[in-house]
Wavefront OBJ file of the C-alpha trace (Angstrom):
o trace
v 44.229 104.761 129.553
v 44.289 105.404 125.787
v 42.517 102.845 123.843
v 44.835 100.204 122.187
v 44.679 100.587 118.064
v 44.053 97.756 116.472
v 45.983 96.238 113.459
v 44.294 95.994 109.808
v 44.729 92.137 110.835
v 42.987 92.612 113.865
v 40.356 94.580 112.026
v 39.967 92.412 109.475
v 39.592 89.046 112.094
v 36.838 91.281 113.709
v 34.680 92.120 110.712
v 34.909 88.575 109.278
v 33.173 87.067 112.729
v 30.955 89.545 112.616
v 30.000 88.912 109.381
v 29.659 85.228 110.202
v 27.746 86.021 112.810
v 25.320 87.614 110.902
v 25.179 85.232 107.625
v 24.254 82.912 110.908
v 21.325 85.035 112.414
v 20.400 85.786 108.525
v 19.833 82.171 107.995
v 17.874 81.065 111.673
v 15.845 84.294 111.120
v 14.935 82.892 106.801
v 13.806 79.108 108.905
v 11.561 81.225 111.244
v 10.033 83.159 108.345
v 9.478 79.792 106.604
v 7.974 78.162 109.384
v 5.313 81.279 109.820
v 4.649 81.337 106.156
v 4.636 77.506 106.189
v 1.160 77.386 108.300
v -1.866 80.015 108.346
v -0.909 83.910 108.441
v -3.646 86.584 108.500
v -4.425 89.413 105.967
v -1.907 92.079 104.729
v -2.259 95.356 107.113
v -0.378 98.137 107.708
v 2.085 98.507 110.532
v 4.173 100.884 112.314
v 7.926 99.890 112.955
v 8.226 100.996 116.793
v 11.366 99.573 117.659
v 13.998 98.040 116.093
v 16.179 94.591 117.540
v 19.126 92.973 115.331
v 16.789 90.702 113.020
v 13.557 91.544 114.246
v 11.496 94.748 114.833
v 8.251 95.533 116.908
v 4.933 96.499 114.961
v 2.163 97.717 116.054
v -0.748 97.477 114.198
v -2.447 100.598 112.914
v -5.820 98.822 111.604
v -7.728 96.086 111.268
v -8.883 94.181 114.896
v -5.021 94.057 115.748
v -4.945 97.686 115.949
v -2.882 99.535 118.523
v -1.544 95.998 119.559
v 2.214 95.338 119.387
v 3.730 92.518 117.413
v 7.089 91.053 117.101
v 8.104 90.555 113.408
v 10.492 88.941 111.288
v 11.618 90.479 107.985
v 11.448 88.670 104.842
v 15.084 87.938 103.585
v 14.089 90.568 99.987
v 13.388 93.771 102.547
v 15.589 96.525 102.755
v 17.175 97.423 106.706
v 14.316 98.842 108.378
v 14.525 102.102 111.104
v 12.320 102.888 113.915
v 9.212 105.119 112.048
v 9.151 103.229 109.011
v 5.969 102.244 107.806
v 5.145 98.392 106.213
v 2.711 95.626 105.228
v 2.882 92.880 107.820
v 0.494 89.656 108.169
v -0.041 88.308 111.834
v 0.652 84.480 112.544
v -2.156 82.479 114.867
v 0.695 81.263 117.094
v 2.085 85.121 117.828
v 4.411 87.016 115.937
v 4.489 87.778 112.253
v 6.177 88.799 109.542
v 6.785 91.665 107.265
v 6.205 91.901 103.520
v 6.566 95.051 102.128
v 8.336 98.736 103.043
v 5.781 101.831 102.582
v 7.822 104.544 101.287
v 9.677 106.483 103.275
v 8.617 110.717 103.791
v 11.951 111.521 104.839
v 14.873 109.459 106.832
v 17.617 110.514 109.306
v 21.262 108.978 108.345
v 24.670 108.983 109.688
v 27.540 106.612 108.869
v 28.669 104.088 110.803
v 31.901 103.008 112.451
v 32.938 101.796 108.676
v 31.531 105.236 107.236
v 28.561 103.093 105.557
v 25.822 105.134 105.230
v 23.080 103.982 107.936
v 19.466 105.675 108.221
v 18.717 105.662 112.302
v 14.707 106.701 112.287
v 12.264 107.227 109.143
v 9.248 109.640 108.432
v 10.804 112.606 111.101
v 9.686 116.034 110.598
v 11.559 117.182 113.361
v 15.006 117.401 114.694
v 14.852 118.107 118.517
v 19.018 118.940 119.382
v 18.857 118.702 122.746
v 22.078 120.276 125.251
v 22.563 121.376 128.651
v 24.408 123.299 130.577
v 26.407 119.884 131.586
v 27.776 118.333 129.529
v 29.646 122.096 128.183
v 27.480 122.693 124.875
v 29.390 122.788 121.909
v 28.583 124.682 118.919
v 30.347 123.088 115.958
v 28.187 119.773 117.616
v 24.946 121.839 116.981
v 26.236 123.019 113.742
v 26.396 119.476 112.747
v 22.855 118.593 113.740
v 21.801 121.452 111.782
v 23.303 120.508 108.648
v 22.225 117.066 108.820
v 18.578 118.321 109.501
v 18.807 120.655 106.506
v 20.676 117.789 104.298
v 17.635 115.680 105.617
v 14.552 118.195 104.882
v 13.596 117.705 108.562
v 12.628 120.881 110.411
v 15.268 121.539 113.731
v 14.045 122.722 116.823
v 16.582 123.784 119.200
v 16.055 122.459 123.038
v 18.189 124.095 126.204
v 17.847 121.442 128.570
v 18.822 121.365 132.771
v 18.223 124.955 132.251
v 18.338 125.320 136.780
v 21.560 124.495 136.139
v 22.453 127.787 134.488
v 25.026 130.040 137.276
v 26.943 132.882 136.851
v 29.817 130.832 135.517
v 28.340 129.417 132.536
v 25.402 132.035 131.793
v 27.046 134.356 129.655
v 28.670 131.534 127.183
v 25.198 130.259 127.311
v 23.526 133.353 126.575
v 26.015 134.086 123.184
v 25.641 130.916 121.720
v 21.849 130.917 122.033
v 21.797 134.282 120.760
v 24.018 133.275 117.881
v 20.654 130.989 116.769
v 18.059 133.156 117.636
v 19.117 135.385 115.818
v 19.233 133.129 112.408
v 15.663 132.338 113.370
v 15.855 128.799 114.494
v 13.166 128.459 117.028
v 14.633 127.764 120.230
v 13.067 126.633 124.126
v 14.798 126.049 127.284
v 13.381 123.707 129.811
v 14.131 121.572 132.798
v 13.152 118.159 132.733
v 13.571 117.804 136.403
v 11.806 120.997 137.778
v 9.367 120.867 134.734
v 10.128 124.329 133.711
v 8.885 124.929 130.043
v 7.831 121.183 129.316
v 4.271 122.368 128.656
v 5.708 124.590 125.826
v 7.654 121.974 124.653
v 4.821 119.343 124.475
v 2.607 122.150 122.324
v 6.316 122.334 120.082
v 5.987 118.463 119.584
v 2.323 117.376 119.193
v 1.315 116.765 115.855
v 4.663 115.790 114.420
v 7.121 112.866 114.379
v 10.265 114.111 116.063
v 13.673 112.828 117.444
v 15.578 113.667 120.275
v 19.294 113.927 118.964
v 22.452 114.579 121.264
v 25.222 114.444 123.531
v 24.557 111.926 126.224
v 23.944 112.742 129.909
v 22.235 116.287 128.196
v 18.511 114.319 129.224
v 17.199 112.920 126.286
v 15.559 109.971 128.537
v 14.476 112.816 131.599
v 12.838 114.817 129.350
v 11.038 111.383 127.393
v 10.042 110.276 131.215
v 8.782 114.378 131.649
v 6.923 114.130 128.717
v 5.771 110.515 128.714
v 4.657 109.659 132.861
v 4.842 105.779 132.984
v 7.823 105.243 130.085
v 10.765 104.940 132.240
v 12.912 104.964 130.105
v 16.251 104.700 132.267
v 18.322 107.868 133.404
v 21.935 108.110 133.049
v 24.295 109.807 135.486
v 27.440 112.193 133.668
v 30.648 110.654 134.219
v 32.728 112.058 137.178
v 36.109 111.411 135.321
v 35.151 112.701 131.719
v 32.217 114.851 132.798
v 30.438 113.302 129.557
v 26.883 111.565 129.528
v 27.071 107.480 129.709
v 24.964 106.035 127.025
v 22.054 104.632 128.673
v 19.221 104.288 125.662
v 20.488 101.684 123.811
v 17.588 100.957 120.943
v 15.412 103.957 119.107
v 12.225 103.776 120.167
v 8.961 105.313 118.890
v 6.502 106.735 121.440
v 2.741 108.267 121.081
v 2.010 111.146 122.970
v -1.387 111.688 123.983
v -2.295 114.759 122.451
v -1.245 113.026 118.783
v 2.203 112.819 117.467
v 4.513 110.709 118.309
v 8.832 110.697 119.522
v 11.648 108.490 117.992
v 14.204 108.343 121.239
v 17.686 107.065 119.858
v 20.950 106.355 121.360
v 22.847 109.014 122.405
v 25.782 110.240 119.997
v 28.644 112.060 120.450
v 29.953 112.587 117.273
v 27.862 113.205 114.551
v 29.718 112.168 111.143
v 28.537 113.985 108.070
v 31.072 111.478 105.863
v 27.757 110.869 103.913
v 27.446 114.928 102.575
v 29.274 117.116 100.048
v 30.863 120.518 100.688
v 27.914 121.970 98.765
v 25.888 120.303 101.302
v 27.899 121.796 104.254
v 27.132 125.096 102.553
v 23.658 124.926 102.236
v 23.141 123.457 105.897
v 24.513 126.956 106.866
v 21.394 129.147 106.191
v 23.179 132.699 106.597
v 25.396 131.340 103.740
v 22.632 131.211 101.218
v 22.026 135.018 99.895
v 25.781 135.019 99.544
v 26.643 132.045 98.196
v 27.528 132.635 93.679
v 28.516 136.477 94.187
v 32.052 136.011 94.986
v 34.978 136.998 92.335
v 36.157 133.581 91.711
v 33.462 130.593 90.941
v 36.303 128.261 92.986
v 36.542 130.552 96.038
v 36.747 128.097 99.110
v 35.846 131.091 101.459
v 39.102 131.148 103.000
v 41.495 134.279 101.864
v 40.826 134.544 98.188
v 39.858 138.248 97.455
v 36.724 138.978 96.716
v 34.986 137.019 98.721
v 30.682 137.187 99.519
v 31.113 135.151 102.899
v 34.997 136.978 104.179
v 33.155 140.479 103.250
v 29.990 139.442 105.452
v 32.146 137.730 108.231
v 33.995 141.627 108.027
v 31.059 143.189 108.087
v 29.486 140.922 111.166
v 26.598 139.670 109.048
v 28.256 136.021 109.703
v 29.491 135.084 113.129
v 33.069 134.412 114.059
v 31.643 131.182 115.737
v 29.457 129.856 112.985
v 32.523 130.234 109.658
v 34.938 129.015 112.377
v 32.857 126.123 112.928
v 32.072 125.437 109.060
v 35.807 125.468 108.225
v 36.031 122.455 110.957
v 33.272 120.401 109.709
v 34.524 121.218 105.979
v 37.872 120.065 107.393
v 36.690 116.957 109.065
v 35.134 115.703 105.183
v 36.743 112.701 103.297
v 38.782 114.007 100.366
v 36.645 113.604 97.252
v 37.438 110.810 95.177
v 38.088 111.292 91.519
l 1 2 3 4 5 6 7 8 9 10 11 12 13 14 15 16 17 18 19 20 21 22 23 24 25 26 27 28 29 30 31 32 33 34 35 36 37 38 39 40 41 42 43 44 45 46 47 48 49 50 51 52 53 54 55 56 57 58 59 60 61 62 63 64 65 66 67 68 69 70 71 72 73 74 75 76 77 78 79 80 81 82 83 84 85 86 87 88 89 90 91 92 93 94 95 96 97 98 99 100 101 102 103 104 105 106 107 108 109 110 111 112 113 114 115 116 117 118 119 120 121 122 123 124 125 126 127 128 129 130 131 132 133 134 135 136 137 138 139 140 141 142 143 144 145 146 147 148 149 150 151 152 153 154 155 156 157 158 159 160 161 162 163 164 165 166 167 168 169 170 171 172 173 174 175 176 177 178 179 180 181 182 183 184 185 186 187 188 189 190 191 192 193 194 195 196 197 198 199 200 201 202 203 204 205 206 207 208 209 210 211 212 213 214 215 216 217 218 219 220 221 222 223 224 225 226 227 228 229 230 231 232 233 234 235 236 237 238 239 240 241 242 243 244 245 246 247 248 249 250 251 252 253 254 255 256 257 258 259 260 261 262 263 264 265 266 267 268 269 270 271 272 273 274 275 276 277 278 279 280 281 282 283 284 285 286 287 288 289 290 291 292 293 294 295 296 297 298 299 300 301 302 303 304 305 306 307 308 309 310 311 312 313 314 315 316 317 318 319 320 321 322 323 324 325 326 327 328 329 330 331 332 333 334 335 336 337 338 339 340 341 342 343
C-alpha cells in the first residue's frame, strides 16, 4: 500500500506538537539540572558521550575514581546537540547521575540531514567510515558512492566491508566481482567477511583497532552480526530481511559507542537507507569522486558540467576508460538528486 501524503496542514499540525513536545521535555530536563546543581556535585572531569537518548546521554568517565564507570547525564540548557563520540566536561551528583558542562572540541563529525533537510551530525571524533553491504540486500553502487563522498566531505578515512560473503553463488558473483573491482582498483582498501561463519573477522578486527570507526549502511547487510562477531557478550539484536521488500528491518535504534579490547573503539548507528548529501555542494560531489581530481580545471570551458560540452577532461577519460561507466553514471544521479542552489 503506498503511503498516504500528507497535506502542508497536516505537516504543519505535526511539527507544531512535536515542537511542543520538546519545549516540554526542554523545560522538565532545565528542573532536573537545577535540582542536581541545587545540592553537592563533584569535580569537573572528562567524559566520553557513549550513547545518546532524547534529552539525556550516557558518559562514561575517562578519569578520576569514576573512571570506566557509566553515568547518565543531563545537558545544561547553553550546550550544543551532542552525538555519540563526543567528548565533554561533566561533574557527578552524590545521588547518581550528573550533568554536563562543557563540549571538548570536536576532531571530525559525521552529518546527514534530516527528514526536514536540517543538517544533523550522527557520531563525532570518527576516523573511519566502515560501508558495510552484502550480497542480500542487492548492493548498490550509487549507495556506496554516497558513503564515499560523505566520508571524503567529512575527512574520515572509508574502508570498504563485503559482508555475508557465504552467500556469494553463481548468480550474483560476477556483479559482485565488477563492482568490487571498480574500487579496488581506485585504491580504496576493501575486505570481505562473514559475520556468521567468521570468515575474515580477524582481518577486520586488525583493520579497526586503534581507531574510532562507524558502521554505515543498508539495513539487514549485518551491521549488528558483525558488532556481536566482533564484540562476544554485546548482543546487540539481529534483524531478519524482509520477505516482501527483501530490504533489512531497522533493528539498532540508538548509536552506540563500543571499546574493543585490543584499543579502539566502534560507533554502531541506525541503519540508513538513503543517505542525503542535501548538506554538500557540486564541488563537493566532485571532489568525493577521487578519479575526478587530476582532471578536474583542464577542460575547454571553466563552466563545463561534464555532460556533452566539447572539450571535456572527465567525457575524454570516461572515452578513454580511465573513468568507469558506473562511477560518472552514478555522479550524474547524486548531482541530480542536489537542491537547486539558491541565489
Amino acid at each position: 500500500m503506498a503511503k498516504r501524503q500528507l497535506t502542508r496542514r497536516q505537516s504543519w499540525r505535526i511539527e507544531k506538537i512535536q515542537e511542543e513536545r520538546a519545549a516540554r521535555a526542554a523545560k522538565r530536563e532545565s528542573r532536573a539540572v537545577e535540582e542536581l546543581e541545587g545540592g553537592d556535585l563533584g569535580p569537573e572531569q572528562n567524559g566520553l558521550v557513549i550513547a545518546h537518548f532524547g534529552v539525556q546521554v550516557e558518559v562514561e568517565a575517562e578519569d578520576g575514581e569514576l573512571a570506566g564507570q557509566v553515568c547518565r547525564c543531563h545537558l545544561r540548557a547553553n550546550l550544543p546537540a551532542l552525538v555519540t563520540g563526543d567528548r565533554v566536561v561533566w561533574r557527578a551528583g552524590n545521588q547518581g547521575g550528573g550533568v554536563i558542562v562543557a563540549q571538548l572540541p570536536r576532531r571530525s563529525e559525521l552529518c546527514r540531514p534530516d527528514m526536514r533537510g536540517q543538517l544533523k551530525p550522527v557520531a563525532a571524533n570518527v576516523d573511519r567510515i566502515v560501508i558495510v553491504f552484502a550480497p542480500l540486500p542487492e548492493p548498490h553502487a550509487n549507495l556506496i558512492d554516497r558513503y564515499l563522498v560523505a566520508a571524503e566531505h567529512a575527512g574520515i578515512r572509508p574502508l570498504l566491508l563485503l559482508n555475508k560473503a557465504d552467500l556469494v553463488n553463481e548468480e550474483n558473483a560476477a556483479g559482485l566481482d565488477a563492482l568490487l573491482a571498480t574500487y579496488q582498483r581506485l585504491g580504496y582498501p576493501l575486505l570481505e567477511v562473514s559475520a556468521r561463519q567468521g570468515a575474515g573477522m580477524q582481518e577486520l578486527q586488525a583493520a579497526l583497532d586503534g581507531h574510532v570507526s562507524v558502521f554505515v549502511g543498508q539495513s539487514g547487510v549485518g551491521k549488528s552480526s558483525l558488532v556481536n562477531s566482533l564484540l562476544p557478550g554485546v548482543d546487540t539484536r539481529v534483524g531478519a530481511l524482509s520477505e516482501q521488500t527483501g530490504k533489512g528491518m531497522h533493528t539498532t535504534t540508538t548509536a552506540r559507542l563500543f571499546h574493543f579490547p585490543g584499543g579502539g573503539e566502534l560507533i554502531d548507528s541506525p541503519g540508513i537507507r538513503e543517505f542525503g548529501l542535501g548538506h554538500v555542494s557540486r564541488a563537493d560531489v566532485e571532489a568525493g569522486f577521487i578519479e575526478f581530481r587530476d582532471l578536474l580545471g583542464h577542460c575547454r570551458f571553466r563552466d563545463c558540467r561534464h555532460d556533452r560540452e566539447p572539450g571535456c577532461a572527465l567525457l575524454k577519460a570516461l572515452d578513454e576508460g580511465r573513468i568507469q561507466p558506473q562511477r560518472m553514471a552514478s555522479y550524474r544521479h547524486i548531482l541530480a538528486s542536489l537542491p537547486e542552489p539558491e541565489y
